[in-house]
N, C-alpha and C positions, 0 to 999 in steps of 0.2 A: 676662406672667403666663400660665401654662400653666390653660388649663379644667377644672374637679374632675371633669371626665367624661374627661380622659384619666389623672387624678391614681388614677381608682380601674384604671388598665388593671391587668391581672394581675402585669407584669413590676415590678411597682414593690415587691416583695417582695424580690428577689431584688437589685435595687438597691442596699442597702448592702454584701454579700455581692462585688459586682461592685465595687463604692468601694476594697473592702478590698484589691483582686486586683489593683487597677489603682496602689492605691496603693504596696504591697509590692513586685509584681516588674514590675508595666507591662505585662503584657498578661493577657489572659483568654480563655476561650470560655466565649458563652453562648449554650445553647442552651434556646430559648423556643417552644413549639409557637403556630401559627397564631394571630394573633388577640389575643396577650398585651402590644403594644404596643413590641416589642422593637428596631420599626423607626423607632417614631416617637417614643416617649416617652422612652428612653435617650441618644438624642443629644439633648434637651431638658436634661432633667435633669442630663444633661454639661455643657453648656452654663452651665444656670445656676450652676452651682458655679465658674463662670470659666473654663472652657474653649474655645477654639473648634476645632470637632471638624467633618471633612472623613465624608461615609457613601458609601460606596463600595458599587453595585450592578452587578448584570451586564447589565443593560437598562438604555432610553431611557425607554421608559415606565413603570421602575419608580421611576428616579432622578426624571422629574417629579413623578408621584404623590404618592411621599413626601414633595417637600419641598412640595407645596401640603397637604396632610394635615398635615405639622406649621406649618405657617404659619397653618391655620384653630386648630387647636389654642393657637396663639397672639393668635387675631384678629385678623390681620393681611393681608397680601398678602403673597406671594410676590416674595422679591428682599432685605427687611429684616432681619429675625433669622434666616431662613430661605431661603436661596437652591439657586439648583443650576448647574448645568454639563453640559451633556452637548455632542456633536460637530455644531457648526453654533448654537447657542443658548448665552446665557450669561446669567442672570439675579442678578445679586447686587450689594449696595452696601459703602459702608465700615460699615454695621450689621450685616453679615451674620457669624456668630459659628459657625451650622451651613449646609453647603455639602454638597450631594448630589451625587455627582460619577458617572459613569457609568467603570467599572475604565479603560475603556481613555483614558479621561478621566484618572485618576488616572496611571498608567503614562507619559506624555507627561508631565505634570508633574515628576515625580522626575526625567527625565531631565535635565528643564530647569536643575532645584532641587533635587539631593538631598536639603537639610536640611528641604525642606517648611516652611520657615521661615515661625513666627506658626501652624502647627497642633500639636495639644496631642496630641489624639485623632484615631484614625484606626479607624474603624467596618468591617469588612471585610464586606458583611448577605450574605446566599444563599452563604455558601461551601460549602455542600455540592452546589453546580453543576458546581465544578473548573473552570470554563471557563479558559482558558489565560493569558488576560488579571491575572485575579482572583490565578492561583496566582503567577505572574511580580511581579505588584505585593507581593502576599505576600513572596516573597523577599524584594526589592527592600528592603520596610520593614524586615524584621530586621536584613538588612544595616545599613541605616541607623541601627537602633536598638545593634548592634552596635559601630561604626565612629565615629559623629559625632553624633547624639542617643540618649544611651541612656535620657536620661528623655522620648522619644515613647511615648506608650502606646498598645498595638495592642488592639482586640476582635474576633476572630472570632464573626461568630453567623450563627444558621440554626436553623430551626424541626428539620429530621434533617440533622444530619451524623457523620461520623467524628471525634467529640469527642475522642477517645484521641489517634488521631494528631496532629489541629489541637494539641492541648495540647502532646506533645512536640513539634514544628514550633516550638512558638511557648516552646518552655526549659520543659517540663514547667509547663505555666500552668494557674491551678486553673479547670476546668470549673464555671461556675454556669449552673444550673437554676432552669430560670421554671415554676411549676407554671401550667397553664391554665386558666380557665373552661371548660372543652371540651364544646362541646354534642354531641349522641351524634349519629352520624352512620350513615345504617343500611347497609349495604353491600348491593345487588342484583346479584347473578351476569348478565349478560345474554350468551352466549353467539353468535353466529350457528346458525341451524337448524343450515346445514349448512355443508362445510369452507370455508375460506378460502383461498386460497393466501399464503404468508405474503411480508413486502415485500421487495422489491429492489429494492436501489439507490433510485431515487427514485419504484419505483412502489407504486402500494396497488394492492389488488384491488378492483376498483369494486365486487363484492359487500357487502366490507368495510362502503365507504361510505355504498349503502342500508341497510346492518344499520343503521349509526350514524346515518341519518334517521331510521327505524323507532324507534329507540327514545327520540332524543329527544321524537316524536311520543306516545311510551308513556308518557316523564314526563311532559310537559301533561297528560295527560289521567288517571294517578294519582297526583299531586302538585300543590302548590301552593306557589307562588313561581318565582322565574328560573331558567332554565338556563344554565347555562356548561357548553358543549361542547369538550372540549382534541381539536385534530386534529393530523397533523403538521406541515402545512405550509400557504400560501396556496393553491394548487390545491386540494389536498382541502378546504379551507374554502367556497371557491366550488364545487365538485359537491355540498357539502352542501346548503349555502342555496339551491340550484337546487333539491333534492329537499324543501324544506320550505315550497316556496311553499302560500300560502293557508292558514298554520297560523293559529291565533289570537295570535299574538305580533310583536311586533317584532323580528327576523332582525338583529343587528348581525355584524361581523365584525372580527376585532381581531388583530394582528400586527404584526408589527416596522417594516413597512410602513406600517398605516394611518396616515393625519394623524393628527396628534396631538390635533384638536379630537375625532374619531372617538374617540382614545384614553381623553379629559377625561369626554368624556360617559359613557363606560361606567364610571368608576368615579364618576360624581357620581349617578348610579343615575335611574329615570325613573316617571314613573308608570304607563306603561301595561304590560304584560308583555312579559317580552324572553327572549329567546335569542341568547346570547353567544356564536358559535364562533369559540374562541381556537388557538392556538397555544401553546408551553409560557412566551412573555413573560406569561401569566394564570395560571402557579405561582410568583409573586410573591406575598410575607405580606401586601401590601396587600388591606381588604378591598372586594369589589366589592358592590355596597348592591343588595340583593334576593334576591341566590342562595341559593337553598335546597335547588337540583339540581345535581350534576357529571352528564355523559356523559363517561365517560372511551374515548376509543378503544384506549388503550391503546399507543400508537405515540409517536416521536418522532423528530426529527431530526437527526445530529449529523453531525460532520466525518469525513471519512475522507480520507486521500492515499496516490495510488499511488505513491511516490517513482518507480518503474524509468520511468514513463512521464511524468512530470511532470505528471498531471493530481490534480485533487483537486474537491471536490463534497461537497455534504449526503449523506447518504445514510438511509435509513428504518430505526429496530432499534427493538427491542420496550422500552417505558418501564421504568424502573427500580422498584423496590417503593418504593426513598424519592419517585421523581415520584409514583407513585401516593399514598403518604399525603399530600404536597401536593398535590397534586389534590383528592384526598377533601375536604381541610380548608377547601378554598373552599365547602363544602355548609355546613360549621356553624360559618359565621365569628357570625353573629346569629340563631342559634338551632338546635334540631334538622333536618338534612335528610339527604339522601340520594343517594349514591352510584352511579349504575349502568354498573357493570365489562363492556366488551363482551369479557372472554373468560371462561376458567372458574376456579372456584378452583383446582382441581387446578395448574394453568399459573402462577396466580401466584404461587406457592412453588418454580417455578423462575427464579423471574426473577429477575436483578442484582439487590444488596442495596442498591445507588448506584450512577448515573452514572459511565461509564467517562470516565477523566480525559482531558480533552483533549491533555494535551501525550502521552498516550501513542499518539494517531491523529492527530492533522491536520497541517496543514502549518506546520513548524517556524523558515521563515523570517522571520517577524517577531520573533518568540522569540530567535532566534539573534542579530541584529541588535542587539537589546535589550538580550540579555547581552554582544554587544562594545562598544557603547555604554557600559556601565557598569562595563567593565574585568575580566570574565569572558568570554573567548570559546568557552570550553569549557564554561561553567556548572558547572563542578565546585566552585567556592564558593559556590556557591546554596545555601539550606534551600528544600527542595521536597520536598513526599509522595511525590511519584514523579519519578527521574530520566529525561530527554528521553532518548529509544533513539535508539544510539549513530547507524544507521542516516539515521536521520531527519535527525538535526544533520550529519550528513557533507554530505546533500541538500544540507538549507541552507547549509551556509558554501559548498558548491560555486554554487549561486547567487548569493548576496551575493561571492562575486570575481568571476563576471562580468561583474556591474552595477558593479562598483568602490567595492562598500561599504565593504570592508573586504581589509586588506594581504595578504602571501605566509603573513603570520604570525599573521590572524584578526585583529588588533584593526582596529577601527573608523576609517574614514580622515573627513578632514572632511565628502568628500560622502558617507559614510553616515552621520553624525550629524546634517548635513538631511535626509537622508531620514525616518531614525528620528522625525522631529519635525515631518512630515510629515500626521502621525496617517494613513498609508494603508499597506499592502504592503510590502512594497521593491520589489517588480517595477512594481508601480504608480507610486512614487515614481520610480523609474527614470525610467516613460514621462511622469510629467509633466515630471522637470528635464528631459531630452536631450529631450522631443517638443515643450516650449516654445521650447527653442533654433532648432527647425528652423521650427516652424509658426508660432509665434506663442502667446502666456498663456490668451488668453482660449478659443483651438481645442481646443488641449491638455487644456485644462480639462477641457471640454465634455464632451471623449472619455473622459477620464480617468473624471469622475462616472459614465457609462455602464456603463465596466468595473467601477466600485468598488461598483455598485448593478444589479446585475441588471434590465434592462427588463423587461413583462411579456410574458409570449409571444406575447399579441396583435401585438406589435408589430414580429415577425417574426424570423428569424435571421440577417438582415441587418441588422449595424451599425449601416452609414451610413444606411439609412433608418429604423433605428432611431432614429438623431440626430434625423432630421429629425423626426417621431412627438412626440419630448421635446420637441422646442425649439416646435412650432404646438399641443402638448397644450395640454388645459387641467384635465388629470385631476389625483390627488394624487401619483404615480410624477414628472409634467414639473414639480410646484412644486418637491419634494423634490429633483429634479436639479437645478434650476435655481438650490435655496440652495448643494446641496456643490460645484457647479462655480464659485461666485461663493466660495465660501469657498477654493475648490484658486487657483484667481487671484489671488485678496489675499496666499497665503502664499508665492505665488512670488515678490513684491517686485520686484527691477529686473530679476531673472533673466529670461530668456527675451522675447527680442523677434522671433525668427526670422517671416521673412514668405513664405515660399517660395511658388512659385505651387501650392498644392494644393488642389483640389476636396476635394466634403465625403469620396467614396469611396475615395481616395488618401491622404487623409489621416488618415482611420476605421485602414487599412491598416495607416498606417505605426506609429499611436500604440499599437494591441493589437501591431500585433509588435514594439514595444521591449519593450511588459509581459511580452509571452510568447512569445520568441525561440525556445523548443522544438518551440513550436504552428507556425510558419510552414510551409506545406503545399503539398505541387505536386500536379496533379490526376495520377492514373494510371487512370481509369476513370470512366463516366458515376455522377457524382457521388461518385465515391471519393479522395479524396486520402493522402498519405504525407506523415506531420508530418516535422521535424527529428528530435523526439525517438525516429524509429523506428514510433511509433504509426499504427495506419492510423487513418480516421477515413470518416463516410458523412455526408452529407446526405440530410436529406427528400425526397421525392420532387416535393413541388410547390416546392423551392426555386430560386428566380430566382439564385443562386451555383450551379449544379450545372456550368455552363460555365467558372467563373475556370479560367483555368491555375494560378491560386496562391491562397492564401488564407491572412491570420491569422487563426488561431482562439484567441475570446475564451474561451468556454464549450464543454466539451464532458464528459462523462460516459461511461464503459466500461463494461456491466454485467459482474459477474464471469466471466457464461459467452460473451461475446461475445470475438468476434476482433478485433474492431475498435472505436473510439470513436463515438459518435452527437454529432455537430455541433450544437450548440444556439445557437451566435452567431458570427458569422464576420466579417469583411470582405475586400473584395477589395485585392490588392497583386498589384505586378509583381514581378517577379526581382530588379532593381536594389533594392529595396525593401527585400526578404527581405536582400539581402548585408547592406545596410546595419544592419538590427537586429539580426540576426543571427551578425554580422564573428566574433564568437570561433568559431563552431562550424563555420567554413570552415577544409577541408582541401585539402592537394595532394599527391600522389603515388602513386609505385605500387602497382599493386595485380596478384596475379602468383597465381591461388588453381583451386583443380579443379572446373570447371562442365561438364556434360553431357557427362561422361565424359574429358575431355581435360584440358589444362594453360592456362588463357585469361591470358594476359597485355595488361596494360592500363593509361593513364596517366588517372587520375580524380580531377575535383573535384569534392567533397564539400560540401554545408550540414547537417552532420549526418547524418542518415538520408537524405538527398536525395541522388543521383547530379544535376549542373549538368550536367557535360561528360564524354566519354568520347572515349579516343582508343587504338588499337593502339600497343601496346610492343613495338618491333621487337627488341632486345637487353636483355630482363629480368635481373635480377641473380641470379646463379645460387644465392646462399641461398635469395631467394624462391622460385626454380623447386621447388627443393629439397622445400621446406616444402608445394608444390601437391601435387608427386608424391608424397609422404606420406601429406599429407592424402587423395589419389587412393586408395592402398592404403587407410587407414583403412576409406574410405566402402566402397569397392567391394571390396574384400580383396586377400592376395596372389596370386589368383589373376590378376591385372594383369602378375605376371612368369611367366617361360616356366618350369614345372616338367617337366622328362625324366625318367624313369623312375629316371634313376640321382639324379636332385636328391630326388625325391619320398621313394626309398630308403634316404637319408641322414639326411634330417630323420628319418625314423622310427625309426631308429636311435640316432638323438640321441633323440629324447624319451624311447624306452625306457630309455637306461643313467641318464638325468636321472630318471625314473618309479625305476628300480630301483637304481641305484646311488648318485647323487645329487650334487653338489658333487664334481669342477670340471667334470664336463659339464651343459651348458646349456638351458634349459628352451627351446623352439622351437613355443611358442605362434604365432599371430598377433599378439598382444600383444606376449609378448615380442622376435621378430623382428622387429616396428614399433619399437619401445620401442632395443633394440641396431642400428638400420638403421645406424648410424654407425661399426661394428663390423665388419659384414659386406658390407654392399650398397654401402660407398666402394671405390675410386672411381667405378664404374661410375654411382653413383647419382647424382654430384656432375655427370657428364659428360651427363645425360639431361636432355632437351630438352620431350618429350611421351613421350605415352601408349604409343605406338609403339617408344619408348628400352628402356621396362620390360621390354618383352618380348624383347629382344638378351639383356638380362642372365645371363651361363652363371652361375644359379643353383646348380649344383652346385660349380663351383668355389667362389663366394663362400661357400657354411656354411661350406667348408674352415676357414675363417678365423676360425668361433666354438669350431673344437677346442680344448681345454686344452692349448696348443701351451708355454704358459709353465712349466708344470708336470711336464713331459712325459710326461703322460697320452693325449697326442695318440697317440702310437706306441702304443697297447694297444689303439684300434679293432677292427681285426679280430681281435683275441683275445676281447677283449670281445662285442663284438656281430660276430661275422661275417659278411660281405653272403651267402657262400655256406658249406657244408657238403660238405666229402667222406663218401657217403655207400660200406656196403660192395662196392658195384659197380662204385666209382671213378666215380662222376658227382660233378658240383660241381652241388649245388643251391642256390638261393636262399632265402634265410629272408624272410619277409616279416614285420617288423615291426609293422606297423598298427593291429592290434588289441594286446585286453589281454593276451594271449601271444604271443611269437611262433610263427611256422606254419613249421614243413616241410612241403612235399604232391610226394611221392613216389610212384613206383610201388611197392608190395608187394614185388615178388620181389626190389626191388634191395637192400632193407635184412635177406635173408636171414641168418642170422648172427647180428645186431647186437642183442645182451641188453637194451642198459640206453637209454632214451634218451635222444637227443643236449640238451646243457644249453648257452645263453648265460647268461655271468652269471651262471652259475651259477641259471640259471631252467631247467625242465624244456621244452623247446619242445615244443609241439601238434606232433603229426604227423599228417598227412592222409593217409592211406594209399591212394593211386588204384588202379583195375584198369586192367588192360593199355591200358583203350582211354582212359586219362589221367579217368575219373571216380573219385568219393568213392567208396572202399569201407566205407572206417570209419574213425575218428579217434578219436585214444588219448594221453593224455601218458604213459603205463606201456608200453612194449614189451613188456616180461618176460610182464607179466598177461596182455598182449594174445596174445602165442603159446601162453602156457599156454591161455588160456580162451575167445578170442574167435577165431580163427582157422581155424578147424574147422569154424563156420558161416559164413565167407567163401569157404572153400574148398568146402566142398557147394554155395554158391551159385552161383561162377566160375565152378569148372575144364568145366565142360561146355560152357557158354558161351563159355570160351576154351583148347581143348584145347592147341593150340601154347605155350603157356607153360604152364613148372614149377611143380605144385601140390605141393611135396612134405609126407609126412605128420609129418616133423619139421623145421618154416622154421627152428630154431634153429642145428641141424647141417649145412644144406645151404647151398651156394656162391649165392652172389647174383648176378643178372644185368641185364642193360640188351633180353637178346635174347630168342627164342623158343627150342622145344626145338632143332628144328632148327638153330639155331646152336649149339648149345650141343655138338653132335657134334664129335665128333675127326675 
């Protein structure tokens, strides 16, 4: 019998409305603001109407919560009418009718059991989190409800979500609305004086921090009742409670991490005054008993993956305005409280309107696994709000074939269906089946839990002495390892008995570099190593690894403007080690490419980014050579082959009639010249050896070979573009192409005579008209002009200057010469 103090919660309004939605099409969204009972009273009241209904949350500590909250609701104990599930705990009997299941809880079951057989109802609560788990289950049930149960009923709910789209998601399903008792909650601006540097990657700005001490010192002291402070992560929770010693409150600290008795207490609420800093697992509808104050930092945590690099990590972005209204609404879960915002209002009207979905940033291989698992390996038969970028899934199915998840053809082979079932990674699943086979269940285990549970940083970036840390702890990090590595051992059954002789550091080694075959690293500098995946990566400076020659790397983080990765957990491994977890991403052969200037040929075994072995290649393959001395021009240009006056002449020539005349003569870029090398620089190109070869090459011969010889446009060269010009003196000059006209640069006297000027291509050529002693006198594309007009002040300039040559008073009429006067006599 449900208590008439949950009977009056708010959402029990909406209740029949919901009956209606559920009974017509099978599913619904309801969205119920904070407080309204939508988490605990609705699967009750499901229930008793004969249902047994499965509630599905995105946390550990919200799926306990609720289902002790509806178990008191019922007076009872937790396990009876009211049980839960989450990973590593299982509390439920054959009375148990509602089941709180934690998503990725739920997600492992379907795999098991698609029909979910003996649940009626299936509660989706916090879907406006998107978390990736939550969205995948989602599919998964339509599917279901699609395929093989179509009378399963789905409820989406969440205090703010994207109702719109969850309704068409779920077949255009009717939205019901829980109106709230909503107590007014007042909103306080609390800015930092002064700027903040805003977060990366995984850092806050410690200023940040003391603001966010500072003020919840400000609520104590103008407010009454508890505080719950949202920070991002465990670290900044710990620099907070550091900066709040001696306040007049009880300082708790609450995340994903804490034990769960730590978890129990903060929502069973206390007598004496507390200060709650949570994490965002405390924007849960559960309400926590006292809070009358949010500190919101305004920050939060979420996933990001570099696919190119293979790494992935939390990383810090600024809360969304729907966390913020959860947030807030933990202030007026039991009465009026207060809010206080550490940035400005201005700011928060640019902020995300919700939570960027996860499947659109984090790492897509358990996801991908999942959908080949359930006979989607493309997920293109999924209903999802947003489909997984293209990108991402390519990552993952290239991962899941190298662990042997799945076939040539993406679906699911047997050992990825243990995996998938697994409840961990694939890469982690990996390293427990293949790292039990070699070491033994219970080692594997051990190692496994380490990687699947971040040690804390106290405990060094050292693995294997991180192992050792876990296993003589007695903190709540070594309990909580010590149940998932007893849980990862029971699921491995007869599997894996391997007993190899390996210490704890060897064997740290070997089990992270099955999981993370990319990471395996050789050192190339005091404390610097080169992953497989190409990645550099650095150690700390007081790190006891900065000597390995090798190292798997468990944890490690790039900030975006760094060159390289920062090492956050490593262990040490040999070479022999690395082949072995690594075996796919070993290569052999040549390699024949242009290094410091020359042609390096050479025969190399590769672990991916890793050089093992190098040895000289004494007869390389002459495509390869090919493709060096290419590449050689590329980098350093043509000027690599020998250009002579007459090669250099020709190309200019060529690009002019290409400039001016256009198709079938040839454009004689660098570009292009690279681009046709196969055209013109064979054979000569094919027979070169090094760097040395290029420069033999009779360049002027080879253009020959780009003339429109097929067209027979070839033969019109010198009509076209002529290398030289008979000028009236009878000299043969040289046109110099080069520039955007071409140049004659002649002496004066010789072009006596000559009216009009001389044209290629019917282009008017620049004339440079030199004085006797071969300088510029003037330069003119108009002859004609120039002796009407311009020639009269070159001649008062000259002729004095150089009396021996002909200045005569009409250049048009008079005989042209190469000589002086005195030759010019009879």
């Amino acid at each position: 019998m449900i208590r008439d103090e949950a009977l009056d919660l708010p959402v029990r309004a909406a209740l029949p409305a919901l009956q209606e939605a559920l009974d017509g099409g099978g599913s619904a969204v309801l969205c119920a603001p904070p407080g309204t009972g939508k988490t605990t009273l609705v699967p009750l009241v499901l229930a008793e109407g004969g249902a047994r209904v499965v509630v599905a949350e995105p946390r550990r500590i919200a799926a306990r919560a609720a289902a002790r909250r509806m178990a008191w609701l019922l007076g009872e104990k937790v396990g009876r009418t009211v049980g839960f599930t989450v990973r590593g705990e299982r509390v439920v009997s054959r009375e148990t009718v509602v089941e709180v299941v934690t998503t990725g809880v739920l997600l492992q079951r379907l795999q098991r059991d698609q029909e979910l057989a003996g649940v009626d109802v299936v509660v989706l609560d916090e879907c406006h989190e998107r978390h990736l788990d939550a969205d995948t289950v989602a599919a998964f049930l339509l599917d279901v409800r699609a395929t093989l149960r179509p009378e399963l009923r789905l409820v989406a709910a969440s205090a703010t979500t994207d109702a719109e789209g969850w309704s068409r998601l779920l077949g255009h399903a009717p939205v019901v609305r829980a109106e709230g008792i909503t107590h007014p909650v007042e909103v306080v601006w609390a800015p930092p004086a002064r700027p903040v540097r805003p977060p990366h990657g995984m850092r806050v700005d410690p200023v940040l921090l003391t603001h966010v001490a500072s003020v919840v010192r400000r609520a104590l002291a103008e407010r009454t009742g508890d505080v719950l402070c949202f920070l991002p992560g465990v670290g900044e929770i710990g620099r907070v409670a550091g900066q709040l010693a001696g306040v007049a409150a009880e300082v708790l600290q609450v995340h994903g991490r804490a034990p769960a008795a730590v978890q129990d207490a903060v929502l069973a609420g206390g007598a004496a005054r507390r200060v709650i800093l949570a994490t965002s697992v405390a924007e849960s509808s559960l309400t926590v008993p006292g809070v009358r104050i949010v500190v919101d930092s305004g920050l939060a945590r979420e996933p990001r993956t570099d696919h190119a690099r293979g790494l992935s990590a939390l990383t810090t972005v600024r809360a969304s305005q729907a966390a913020g209204r959860q947030r807030a609404g933990r202030a007026g879960r039991e009465g009026p409280g207060t809010v206080y915002r550490c940035w400005t209002e201005a700011e928060d009207t640019r902020l995300a309107r919700f939570p960027f979905p996860e499947i659109k940033v984090a790492d897509l291989t358990s996801f991908a696994l999942h959908a080949a698992c359930w006979g989607d390996p493309e997920a293109s038969g999924l209903a999802l709000l947003d489909a997984p970028p293209a990108g991402a899934m390519a990552a993952a199915r290239s991962v899941l074939g190298a662990i042997g998840a799945v076939d040539e053809s993406g679906r699911a082979t047997d050992r990825g269906v243990r995996m998938s079932r697994l409840g961990l990674h694939p890469r982690l699943a990996r390293a427990l089946l293949d790292g039990a086979r070699r070491v033994g269940a219970r080692r594997a285990a051990e190692v496994v839990a380490l990687l699947g549970d971040e040690p804390p940083r106290e405990y060094g970036d050292d693995l294997a002495g991180a192992w050792r840390a876990a296993r003589r702890g007695g903190d709540a990090y070594g309990a909580r390892w010590r149940a998932e590595a007893r849980r990862l051992e029971s699921s491995l059954g007869e599997t894996g008995h391997g007993q190899g002789a390996f210490g704890d550091d060897a064997l740290a080694g070997l089990v992270t570099a099955l999981a993370f075959p990319e990471r395996v690293a050789r050192r190339r500098g005091d404390g610097e190593y080169l992953m497989a995946s190409g990645t550099g990566g650095g150690l700390g400076t007081g790190s006891a690894l900065r000597d390995a020659p090798w190292l798997a790397v468990a944890v490690a983080d790039r900030p975006a403007t760094a060159a390289s990765a920062r090492v956050r957990l490593a262990a040490v491994i040999d070479e022999d080690a690395a082949r072995d977890a690594a075996a796919h991403l070993l290569t052999s052969g040549e390699e024949v490419h242009w290094e410091d200037g020359d042609v390096v040929a050479r025969r190399v075994e590769r672990l991916g980014a890793v050089e093992l072995s190098v040895r000289p290649l004494g007869d390389p393959a002459p495509s390869l050579v090919r493709q060096a001395l290419l590449e050689g021009m590329r980098r350093e240009g043509l000027g690599l082959l020998h250009w002579t006056r007459e090669a250099r002449g020709l190309r200019d020539r060529l690009s002019f009639l290409h400039r001016v005349v256009g198709p079938p003569w040839p454009g004689v870029s660098d570009t292009e010249l690279l681009e046709a090398a196969d055209r013109w620089l064979e054979p000569e190109l094919s027979r070169a050896r090094r760097r040395a070869d290029l420069g033999r090459i009779q360049v002027g011969q080879a253009l020959q070979r780009l003339l429109p010889w097929a067209t027979g446009d070839a033969s019109r060269l010198d009509e076209l573009a002529p290398e030289r010009i008979e000028v009236p003196s009878g000299s043969r000059v040289r046109v110099e192409y080069g520039g955007e006209q071409p140049v004659l640069a002649v002496k004066l006297q010789e072009l006596f005579g000559l009216r009009e000027t001389p044209r290629v291509a019917g282009v008017p050529v620049l004339v440079h008209l030199l004085s006797p002693a071969g300088r510029p006198a003037a330069v003119t594309a108009d002859l004609a002009s120039f002796w009407r007009d311009g020639y009269r002040a070159v001649r008062a300039e000259l002729r004095g200057r150089y009396p021996k040559h002909p200045w005569p008073e009409d250049p048009s009429s008079a005989e042209p010469t190469r000589h002086t006067k005195a030759r010019l006599r009879p």
